[in-house]
C-alpha positions, 0 to 999 in steps of 0.5 A: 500500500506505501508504494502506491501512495508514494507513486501517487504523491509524486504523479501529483507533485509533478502535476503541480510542478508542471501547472506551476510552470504552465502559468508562468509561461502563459502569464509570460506570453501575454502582451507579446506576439508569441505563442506560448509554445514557442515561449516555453521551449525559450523559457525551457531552453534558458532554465537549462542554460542556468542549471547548466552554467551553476553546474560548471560554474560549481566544477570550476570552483571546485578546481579551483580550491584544489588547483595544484591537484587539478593541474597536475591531473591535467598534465599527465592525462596530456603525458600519457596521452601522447607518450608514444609520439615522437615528441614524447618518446623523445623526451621520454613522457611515459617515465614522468610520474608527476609536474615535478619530474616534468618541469625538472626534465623538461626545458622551457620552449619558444616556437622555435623548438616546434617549428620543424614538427609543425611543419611535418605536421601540416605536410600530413604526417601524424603523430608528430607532437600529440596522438590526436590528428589536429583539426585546424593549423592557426597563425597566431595574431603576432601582437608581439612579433611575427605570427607562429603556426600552432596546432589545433586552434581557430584564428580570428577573422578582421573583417567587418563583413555586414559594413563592407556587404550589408547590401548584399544582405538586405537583398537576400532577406528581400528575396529569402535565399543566400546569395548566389555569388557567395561560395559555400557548398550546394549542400548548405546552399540547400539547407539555409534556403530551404528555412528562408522566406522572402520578407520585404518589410523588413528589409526596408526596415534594414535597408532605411537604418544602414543607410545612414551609416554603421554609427550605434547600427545594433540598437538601431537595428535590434532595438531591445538588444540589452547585451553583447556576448563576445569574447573581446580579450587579448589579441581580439581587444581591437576588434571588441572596441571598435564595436563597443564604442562604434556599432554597438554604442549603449549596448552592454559587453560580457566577455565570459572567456579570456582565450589566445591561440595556445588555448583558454586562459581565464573565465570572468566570473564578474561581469559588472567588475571593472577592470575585467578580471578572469579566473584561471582554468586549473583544467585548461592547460598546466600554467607555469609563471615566470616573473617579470624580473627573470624574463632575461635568464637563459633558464629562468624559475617558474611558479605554479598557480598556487604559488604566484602573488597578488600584485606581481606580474608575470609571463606564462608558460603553458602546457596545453592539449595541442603538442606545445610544451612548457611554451613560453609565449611572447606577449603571454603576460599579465598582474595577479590581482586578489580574489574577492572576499567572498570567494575562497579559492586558492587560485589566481586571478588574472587582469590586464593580460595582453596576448601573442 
């Protein structure tokens, strides 16, 4: 008799939990020209997106309280992964038993020691630096000095493509399909069409607005746009101004990631704090710290991320999951800054990072 009466008490708690739902979502939609099918799958879509994000959110936390065993983890998971590559049977991988043994071992690394296995790499030979095939050869942005060929990452394109084609644009959602002049393959060519439709309305409306030209265009354009999600840091910072006080005047910016070619850096936990400041990723890539003082040293000292101080500055060395070991990047640099009183954690905050 208990497991039926517990099976009806949960049928009904989930009644009430789904009539709950129901009436929020139906008192949501009124006043706006949506239906209610279509503002419950938002209003389900943005429940999972918190629950997803506090669930990270709690991981990265939880790393960062414990960031010297998260990072050495990370460091001989990359160790035995690639130990049978001709980096790592090279330097012997399979020997290392933990960070210690690999820093002592293992020399600090500028492009040059990769850049013969890069290109072996990129004229299709495998198992070079990492077991995995890379997906993607990047440039660097070359902030500091001249761009490098690295492994498994994307690069940042510097066009403004709606400025220089807006044109081109507006005639497409006049007619509802993709222009065509633009190369892409007749597969996706089929597929964006078949979800077009012709709608002159609005591109009038696109077409009034952009011919007065790009100054503050997104809020002319979108007008309830409340906020820009951009990754806006490092060697992207030029592009991100240039929006901020340009196309997107009075809208506001978060950059959730700070990420340069040889991988994610920090995540801003603050979006309303001024001057940015991004945690580091003890899961990311092993960060080793060299002070600013021992820049010159042929074989300088680094720190771990436990082990940096508030107020110094620092370059950073990285170990990361696209064949680059102990790296010290040109123009990988930033200041260790406190973390908030509230926040107990024994990893490092990041502020004014500039990025090669």
């Amino acid at each position: 008799m208990l497991i039926p009466l517990l099976g009806l008490a949960g049928l009904l708690a989930l009644g009430a939990a789904m009539l709950l739902l129901w009436r929020d979502v139906a008192w949501r939609a009124k006043g706006q020209r949506r239906s209610v099918g279509s503002l419950l799958s938002h209003y389900l879509a943005v429940k999972a997106a918190i629950w997803l994000g506090k669930r990270q959110c709690l991981r990265l936390e939880t790393d960062a309280q414990h960031a010297k065993q998260a990072q050495e983890e990370t460091l001989l998971k990359r160790l035995r992964k690639n130990a049978n590559t001709h980096y790592g049977r090279l330097h012997d991988f399979s020997s290392m038993k933990d960070c210690a043994a690999f820093r002592e071992r293992h020399p600090l690394t500028s492009y040059e020691d990769y850049r013969e296995l890069v290109s072996r790499v990129a004229s299709g030979e495998e198992g070079v630096l990492t077991a995995e095939r890379p997906s993607i050869l990047a440039l660097t942005s070359g902030t500091s000095g001249s761009s490098s060929m690295l492994l498994s990452t994307r690069d940042t394109s510097s066009e403004f493509f709606l400025q220089e084609r807006w044109q081109e644009l507006v005639e497409d959602v006049e007619r509802g399909r993709v222009n065509p002049g633009l190369d892409i393959e007749e597969v996706v060519r089929h597929s964006l069409d078949a979800w077009l439709r012709p709608d002159r309305h609005r591109a009038a409306q696109l077409r009034a607005q952009l011919e007065q030209g790009f100054q503050g265009i997104a809020r002319r354009l979108w007008p309830r746009l409340n906020l820009v999600l951009a990754v806006d840091s490092g060697s992207n910072q030029v592009y991100g101004e240039r929006l901020r006080e340009y196309y997107c005047q009075g809208v506001s910016f978060y950059s959730p990631f700070y990420a340069a070619t040889e991988g994610l850096i920090g995540v801003n936990l603050w979006p309303e704090r001024e001057p940015r400041q991004y945690l580091l990723c003890p899961r990311s890539m092993l960060c080793e710290f060299i002070p600013e003082g021992s820049l010159e040293e042929e074989h300088p000292a680094t720190l771990l991320m436990d082990q940096v101080k508030v107020g110094e500055c620092y370059e950073l060395a990285v170990t990361n999951a696209a064949g680059l070991y102990r790296y010290a990047a040109d123009g990988l640099a930033g200041e260790i800054t406190p973390a908030m009183t509230n926040f107990r954690i024994s990893c490092s905050f990041i502020s004014h990072w500039r990025c090669g």
